[in-house]
N, C-alpha and C positions, 0 to 999 in steps of 0.2 A: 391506635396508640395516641396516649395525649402526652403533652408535656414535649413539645417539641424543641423547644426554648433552650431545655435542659440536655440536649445534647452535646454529646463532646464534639468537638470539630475535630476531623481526622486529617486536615491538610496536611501538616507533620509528616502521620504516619504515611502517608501516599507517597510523599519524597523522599521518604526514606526509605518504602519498603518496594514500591514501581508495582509490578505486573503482579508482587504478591499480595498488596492491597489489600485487591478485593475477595478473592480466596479467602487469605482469614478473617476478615471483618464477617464472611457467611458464617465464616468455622467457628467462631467465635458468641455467633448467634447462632448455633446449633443447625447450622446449614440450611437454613429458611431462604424461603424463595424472594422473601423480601428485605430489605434492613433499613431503617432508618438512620439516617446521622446527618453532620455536616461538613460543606465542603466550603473553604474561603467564607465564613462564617455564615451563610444560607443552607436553608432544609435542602436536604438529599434522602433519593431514596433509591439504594440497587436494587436492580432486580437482576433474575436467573431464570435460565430456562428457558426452551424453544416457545410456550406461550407467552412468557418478557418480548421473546421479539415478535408477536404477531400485535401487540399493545405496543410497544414501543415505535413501530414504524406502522401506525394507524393514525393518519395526515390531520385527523379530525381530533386525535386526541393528545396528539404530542407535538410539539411546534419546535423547528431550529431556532424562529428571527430571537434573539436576544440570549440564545442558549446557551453558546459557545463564550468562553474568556474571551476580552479584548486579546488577551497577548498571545492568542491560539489564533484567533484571525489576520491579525497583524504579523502574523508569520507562515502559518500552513497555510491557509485558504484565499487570504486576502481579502479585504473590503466590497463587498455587495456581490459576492461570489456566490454561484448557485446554491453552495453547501449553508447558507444563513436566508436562503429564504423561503418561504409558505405558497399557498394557495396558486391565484393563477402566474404570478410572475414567475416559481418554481418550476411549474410546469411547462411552462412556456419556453422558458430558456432549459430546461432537461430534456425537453425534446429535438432541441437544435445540436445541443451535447449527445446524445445518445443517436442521432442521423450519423454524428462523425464515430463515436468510439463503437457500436456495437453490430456497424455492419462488417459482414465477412470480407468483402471484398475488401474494406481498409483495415480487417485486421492481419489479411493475407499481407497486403502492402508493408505494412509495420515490418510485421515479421520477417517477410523479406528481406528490408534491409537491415535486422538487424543479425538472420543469421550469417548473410555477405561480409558486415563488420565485420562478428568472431572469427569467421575465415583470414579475414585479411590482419587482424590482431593480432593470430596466431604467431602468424611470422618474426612479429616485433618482441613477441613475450620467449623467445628462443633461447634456450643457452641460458637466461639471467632470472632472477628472482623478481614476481613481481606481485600487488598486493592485489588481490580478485576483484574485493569489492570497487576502489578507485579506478581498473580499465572498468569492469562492465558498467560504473557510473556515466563514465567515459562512453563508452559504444551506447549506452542508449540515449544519453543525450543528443548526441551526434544522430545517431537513426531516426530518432521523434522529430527532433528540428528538419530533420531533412522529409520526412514523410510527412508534416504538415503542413510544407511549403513554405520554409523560414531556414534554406540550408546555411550551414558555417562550416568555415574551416575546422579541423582537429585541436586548435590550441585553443582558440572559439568554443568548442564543444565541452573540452576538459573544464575551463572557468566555468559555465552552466551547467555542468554534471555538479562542481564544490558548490555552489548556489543553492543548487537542490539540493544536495544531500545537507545544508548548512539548512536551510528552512524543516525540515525533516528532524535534523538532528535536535534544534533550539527551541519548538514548538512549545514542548512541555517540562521548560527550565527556568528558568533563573542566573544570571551574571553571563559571563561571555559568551554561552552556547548560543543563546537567546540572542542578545545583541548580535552577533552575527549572523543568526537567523532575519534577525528586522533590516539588516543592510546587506545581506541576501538578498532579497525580498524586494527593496527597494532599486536597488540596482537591476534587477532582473525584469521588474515593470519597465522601469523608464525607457530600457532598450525594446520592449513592445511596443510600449506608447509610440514611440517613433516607427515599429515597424506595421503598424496600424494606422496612422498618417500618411505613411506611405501606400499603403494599399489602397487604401480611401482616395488619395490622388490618383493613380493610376488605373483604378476598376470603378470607378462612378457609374453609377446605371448600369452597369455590366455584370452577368453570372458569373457567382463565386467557381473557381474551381479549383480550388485548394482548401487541406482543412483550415491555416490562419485566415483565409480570406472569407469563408463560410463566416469564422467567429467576428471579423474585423468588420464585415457587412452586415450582421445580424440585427433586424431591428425587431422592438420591442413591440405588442400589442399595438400601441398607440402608434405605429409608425416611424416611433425614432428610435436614430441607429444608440447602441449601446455608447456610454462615454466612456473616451479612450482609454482610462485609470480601467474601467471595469472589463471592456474588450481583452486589454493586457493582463486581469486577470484570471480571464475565463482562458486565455489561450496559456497560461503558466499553470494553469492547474489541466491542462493535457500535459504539459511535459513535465511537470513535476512527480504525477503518481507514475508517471513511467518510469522518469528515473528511479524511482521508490523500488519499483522491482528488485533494483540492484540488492537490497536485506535479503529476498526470498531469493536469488537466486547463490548468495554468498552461503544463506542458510543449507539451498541445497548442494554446494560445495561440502558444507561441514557436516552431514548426514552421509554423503557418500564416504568421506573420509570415517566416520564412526562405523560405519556399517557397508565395510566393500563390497556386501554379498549385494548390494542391490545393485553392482556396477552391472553386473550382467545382464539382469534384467530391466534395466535402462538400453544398453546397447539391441540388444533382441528381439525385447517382446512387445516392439511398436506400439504406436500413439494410445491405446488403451493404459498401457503399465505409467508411461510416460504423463498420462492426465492423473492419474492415480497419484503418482507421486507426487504430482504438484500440490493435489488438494492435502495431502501429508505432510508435507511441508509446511504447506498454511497452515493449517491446522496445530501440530506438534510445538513448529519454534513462534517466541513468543514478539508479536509485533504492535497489533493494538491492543493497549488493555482492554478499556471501553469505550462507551461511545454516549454522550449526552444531550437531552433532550430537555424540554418542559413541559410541565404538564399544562395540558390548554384548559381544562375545567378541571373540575373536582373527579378524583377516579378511586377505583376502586382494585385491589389486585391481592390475590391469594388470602383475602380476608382482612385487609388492612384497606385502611384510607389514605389517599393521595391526593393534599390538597392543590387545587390550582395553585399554580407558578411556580410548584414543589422542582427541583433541579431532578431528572430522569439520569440514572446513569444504567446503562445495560453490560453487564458483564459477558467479556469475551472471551478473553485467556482463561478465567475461571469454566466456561461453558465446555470449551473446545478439550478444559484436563477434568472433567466433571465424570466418574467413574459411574454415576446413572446411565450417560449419552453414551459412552463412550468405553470401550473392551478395553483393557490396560492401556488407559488413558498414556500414561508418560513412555508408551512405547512405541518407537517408532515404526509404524506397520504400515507401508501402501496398499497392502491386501485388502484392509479395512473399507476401499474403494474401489476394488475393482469390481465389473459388473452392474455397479447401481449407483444411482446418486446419492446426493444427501441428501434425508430428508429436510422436508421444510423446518427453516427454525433451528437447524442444527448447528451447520456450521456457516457462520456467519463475519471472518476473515477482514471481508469488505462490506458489510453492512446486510439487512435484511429483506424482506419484502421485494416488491418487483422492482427491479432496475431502470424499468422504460418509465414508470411514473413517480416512484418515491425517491429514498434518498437512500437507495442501496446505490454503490458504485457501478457507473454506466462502463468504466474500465475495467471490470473485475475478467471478461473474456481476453481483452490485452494479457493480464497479469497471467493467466493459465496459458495463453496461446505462447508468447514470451518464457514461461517457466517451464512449458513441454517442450520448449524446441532448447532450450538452453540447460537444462540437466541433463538429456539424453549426449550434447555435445563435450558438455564434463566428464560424462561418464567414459567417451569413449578413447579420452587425453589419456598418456604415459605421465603421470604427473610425481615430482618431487617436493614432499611435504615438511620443509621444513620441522624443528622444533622450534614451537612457541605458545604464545597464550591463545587458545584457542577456546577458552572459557566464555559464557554467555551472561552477565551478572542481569540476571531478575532486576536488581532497585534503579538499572538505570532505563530509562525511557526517551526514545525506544532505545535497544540494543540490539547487540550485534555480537558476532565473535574478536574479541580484543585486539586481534593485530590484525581484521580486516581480509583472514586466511591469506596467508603468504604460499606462495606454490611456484615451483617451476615446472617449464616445459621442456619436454626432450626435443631435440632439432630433430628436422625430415630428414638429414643425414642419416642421424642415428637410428629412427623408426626405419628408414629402408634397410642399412643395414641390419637393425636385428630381425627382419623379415627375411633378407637373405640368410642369416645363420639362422633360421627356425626351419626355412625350407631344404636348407641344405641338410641339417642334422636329419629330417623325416627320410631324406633319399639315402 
């Protein structure tokens, strides 16, 4: 394609249309696997499709350093964060990230504490009305800070869950979301900065044994230790995608609530049905749109030209409702996973390619471990659903269901008693 110059810039439409962007920019181009345009007045080029993601996350041929928005780093990832770098300094520090997030033993640990939380949550959420998304913000704040070795009290835990969620929510805005996303962000560093000074005092020459201590001591090829601005932000970006869970797990709140037939088969058909579902969840409701990259040379893809420094953007939400990939794409079916994986390239939630060396997410068995253990425990609540907006609007990014699912719990009075009158009526 020549004439690149003469592209319309679609910024506009992105912020006005969110997740459905890029969907019809295809449809529009007669569902081609590639499209040209622009984005923030620079060449763009999506692409589609499980071989988009074998090109898109091939190290050699697509680069993060300079890829992402200033105001996308300045709020989701943070300055000199693994997610903006290349070659060997990426590797280098992904393999230190990926020691802590992707062994079993700490994801048992996690999980642990955070299904003791829900237990202990339970009690608080009795009798009254409370909003899903803000406690499990809440409970996994709390559980990450304390399974990294950085515990806080509960009042503690709640201001670093709105943090997270406020970096999450402003990433991809404009006016206050954003500004509170940036002093988010900034507030949440400064209180690492110091808690990375302080481990630096008190463990010198000494083996880490904690995950913040692992990242607070980590040094770089050359021998030196990470600076503390970048230490605080490599350990906020463990506790941020976790809180992150808190979307997929509100989402699967609002899929049991649409579809109660699957309460049962969360409750019964153990950890198989229960991973299924999660990847259905991922999948279905809409969380990333996409994901961008640059092109590191001049490339080439489904018959079109890509020239270096071209802006890569890989379609996700498009991919994942893509009725080639995908059996009635917009329905919601766990079945669609049980017994086998996905294939390569398919579904891609948190990114592509291998976890332990590229820049698929080293968290993505957190988020499944986390979303198996925490839908099954939804499922198996007496819960009161209120009325309200329980609507999910496409144009906003990211989104969510509008009032955050409001839900009440029946007290263990009442659960005994209607066990007693269940039992009684069979006698």
């Amino acid at each position: 394609m020549s004439g690149h110059g003469h592209l319309i810039d679609s910024t506009l439409s992105l912020l006005a249309h969110g997740y459905a962007w890029a969907p019809d920019l295809r449809r529009a181009h007669g569902g081609a696997p590639l499209v040209h345009t622009r984005l923030m007045g620079r060449h763009a080029v999506l692409l589609h499709g499980p071989d988009a993601v074998d090109l898109f996350y091939d190290k050699s041929r697509i680069r993060r350093h300079d890829a992402l928005p200033a105001q996308v780093v300045d709020t989701l990832f943070g300055r000199g964060a693994v997610h903006t770098l290349d070659g060997a300094r990426h590797r280098e520090r992904k393999e230190m990230l990926v020691s802590l997030l992707m062994a079993p033993e700490g994801i048992a640990g996690l999980t642990a504490r955070v299904e003791r939380g829900w237990h202990e949550a339970l009690a608080g959420w009795e009798d009254r009305s409370v909003v899903l998304f803000d406690e499990v913000a809440a409970l996994l704040a709390g559980a990450t800070c304390d399974w990294a070795g950085l515990p806080v009290p509960d009042d503690a835990a709640r201001e670093i869950a709105e943090d997270c969620v406020a970096m999450v929510d402003g990433f991809a805005t404009a006016g206050p979301r954003h500004a509170r996303a940036r002093r988010a962000r900034q507030r949440q560093e400064q209180g690492l900065m110091a808690a990375v000074d302080r481990m630096r005092a008190e463990k010198e020459n000494r083996h880490p044994e904690t995950v913040a201590e692992t990242v607070a001591l980590h040094r770089e090829s050359d021998g030196t230790l990470l600076d503390p601005r970048t230490a605080a932000v490599e350990l906020l970006n463990i506790i941020r995608p976790t809180v992150a869970v808190t979307w997929y797990v509100t989402f699967a709140a609002h899929a049991l609530h649409r579809h109660p037939g699957r309460r049962d088969h969360l409750r019964t058909d153990g950890p198989g049905y229960a991973l299924a579902f999660a990847q259905e969840v991922r999948r279905f409701y809409p969380f990333v749109p996409f994901i961008g990259g640059v092109a590191a040379e001049d490339l080439s893809y489904a018959g079109e030209q890509i020239p270096a420094g071209t802006l890569v953007l890989l379609d996700v939400y498009g991919q994942h409702h893509d009725p080639e990939l995908w059996e009635r794409p917009y329905h919601f079916d766990p079945a669609r996973f049980l017994g086998h994986e996905p294939r390569r390239g398919e579904l891609v939630p948190q990114g592509g390619g291998d976890a332990r060396t590229g820049h698929r997410c080293p968290g993505e068995d957190i988020t499944l471990a986390l979303l198996g253990t925490l839908a099954p425990a939804l499922a198996r609540l007496d819960l009161a659903v209120p009325q309200q907006d329980l609507s999910i609007p496409l144009s906003r990014i990211p989104t969510r269901p509008r009032s955050g699912f409001v839900m009440g719990v029946e007290s263990r009075s009442d659960r005994h008693r209607g066990r007693q009158m269940v039992g009684g009526g069979r006698r």
